[in-house]
C-alpha positions as CSV (number, residue, x, y, z in Angstrom):
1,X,127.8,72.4,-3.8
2,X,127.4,71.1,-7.3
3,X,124.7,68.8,-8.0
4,X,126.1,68.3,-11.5
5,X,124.6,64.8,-13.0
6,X,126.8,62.5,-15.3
7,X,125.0,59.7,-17.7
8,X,128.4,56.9,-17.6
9,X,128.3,54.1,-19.6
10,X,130.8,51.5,-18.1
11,X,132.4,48.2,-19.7
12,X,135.1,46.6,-17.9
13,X,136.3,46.7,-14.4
14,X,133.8,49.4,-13.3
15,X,130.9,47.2,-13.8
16,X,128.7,45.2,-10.9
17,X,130.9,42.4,-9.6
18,X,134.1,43.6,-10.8
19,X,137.2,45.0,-8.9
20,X,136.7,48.5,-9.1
21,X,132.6,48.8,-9.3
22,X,133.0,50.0,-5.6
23,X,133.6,53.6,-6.6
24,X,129.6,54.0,-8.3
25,X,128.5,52.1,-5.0
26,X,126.1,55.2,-4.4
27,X,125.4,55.9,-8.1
28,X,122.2,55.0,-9.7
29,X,122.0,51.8,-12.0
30,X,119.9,52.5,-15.2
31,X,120.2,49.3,-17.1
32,X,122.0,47.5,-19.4
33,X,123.4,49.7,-22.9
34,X,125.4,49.4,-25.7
35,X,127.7,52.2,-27.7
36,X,127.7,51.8,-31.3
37,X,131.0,52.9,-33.2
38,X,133.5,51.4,-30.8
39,X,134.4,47.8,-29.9
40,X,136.5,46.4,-26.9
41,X,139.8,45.7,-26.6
42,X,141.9,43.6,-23.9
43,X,144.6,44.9,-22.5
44,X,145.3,42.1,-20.4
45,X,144.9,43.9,-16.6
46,X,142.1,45.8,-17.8
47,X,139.8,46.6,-20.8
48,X,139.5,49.9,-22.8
49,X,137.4,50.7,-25.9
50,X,138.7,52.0,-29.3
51,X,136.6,53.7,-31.9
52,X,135.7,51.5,-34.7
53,X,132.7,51.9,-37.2
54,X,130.1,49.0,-37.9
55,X,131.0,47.6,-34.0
56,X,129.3,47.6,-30.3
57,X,130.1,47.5,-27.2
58,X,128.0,45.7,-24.7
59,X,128.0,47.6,-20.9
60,X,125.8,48.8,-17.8
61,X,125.1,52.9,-17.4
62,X,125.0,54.8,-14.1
63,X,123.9,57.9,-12.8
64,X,126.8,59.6,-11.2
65,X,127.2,62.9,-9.7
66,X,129.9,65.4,-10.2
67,X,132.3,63.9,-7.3
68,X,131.9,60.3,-8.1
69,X,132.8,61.7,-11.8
70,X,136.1,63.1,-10.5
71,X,136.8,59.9,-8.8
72,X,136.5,57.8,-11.8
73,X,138.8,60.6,-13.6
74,X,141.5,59.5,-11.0
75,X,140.8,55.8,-11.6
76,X,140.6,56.0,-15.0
77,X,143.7,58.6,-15.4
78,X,141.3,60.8,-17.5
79,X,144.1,62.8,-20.4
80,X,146.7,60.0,-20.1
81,X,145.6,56.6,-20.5
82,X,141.8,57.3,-21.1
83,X,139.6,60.4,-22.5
84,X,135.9,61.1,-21.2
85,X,134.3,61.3,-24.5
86,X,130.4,62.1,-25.1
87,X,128.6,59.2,-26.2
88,X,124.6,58.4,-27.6
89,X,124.4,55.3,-25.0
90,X,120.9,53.0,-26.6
91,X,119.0,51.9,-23.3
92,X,116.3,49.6,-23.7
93,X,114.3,51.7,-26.8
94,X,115.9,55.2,-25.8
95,X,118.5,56.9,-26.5
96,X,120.8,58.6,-23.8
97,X,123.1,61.4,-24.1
98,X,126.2,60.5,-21.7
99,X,129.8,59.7,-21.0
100,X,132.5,56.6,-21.5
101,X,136.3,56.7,-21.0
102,X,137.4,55.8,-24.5
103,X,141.4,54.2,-24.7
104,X,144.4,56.9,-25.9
105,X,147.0,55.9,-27.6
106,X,145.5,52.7,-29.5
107,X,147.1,52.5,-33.1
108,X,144.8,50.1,-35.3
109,X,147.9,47.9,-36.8
C-alpha cells in the first residue's frame, strides 16, 4: 500500500463549502496559503489559475494521500484541462513544498 503524502493547495471548487470539497473530506486541513506567480481566472463553471509574475492567488492547502491524489487527477482531468504542477505554497510564516492544478491551454490575449 502506498502511504505516499501530497501537500495540495486548492482555489476554487475544491475548497470547504464548495461543490466538489467532498473528495479531501478525509484529507488534513493545514490552513489558509497563497501561490505567488499565478493569478485566477474565471471560467465561468469553474476557476483555474494561469501563471503570471508579480500576482497571487489566495486558497486553503490539504494533506492528501496518494489515492485522494488520483481522485482529484480524475476531477481535475490532470494532462487535458489541468496540469499538477510543483508549487512553494506560503503558510502562515513558512514555506511549503506542494502541488496545485495549474489551467492548460490559457493564451494571455
Amino acid at each position: 500500500m502506498n502511504n505516499a503524502k501530497y501537500i495540495l493547495f486548492v482555489y476554487g471548487t475544491l475548497k470547504k463549502n464548495e461543490r466538489a470539497h467532498d473528495l479531501l473530506e478525509n484529507s488534513q486541513c493545514l490552513g489558509k496559503g497563497i501561490i505567488k506567480g499565478y493569478k485566477k481566472i474565471d471560467m465561468v463553471y469553474y476557476p483555474g489559475i494561469v501563471v503570471c509574475e508579480n500576482e497571487t492567488v489566495e486558497g486553503e492547502v490539504y494533506q492528501i494521500d496518494e489515492e485522494t491524489k488520483r481522485n482529484v487527477d480524475v476531477y481535475e482531468c490532470e494532462g487535458y484541462l489541468f496540469k499538477c504542477v510543483d508549487v512553494d505554497i506560503y503558510v502562515n510564516q513558512e514555506v511549503l513544498k506542494g502541488i496545485v492544478y495549474e489551467y492548460i491551454g490559457h493564451d494571455e490575449k
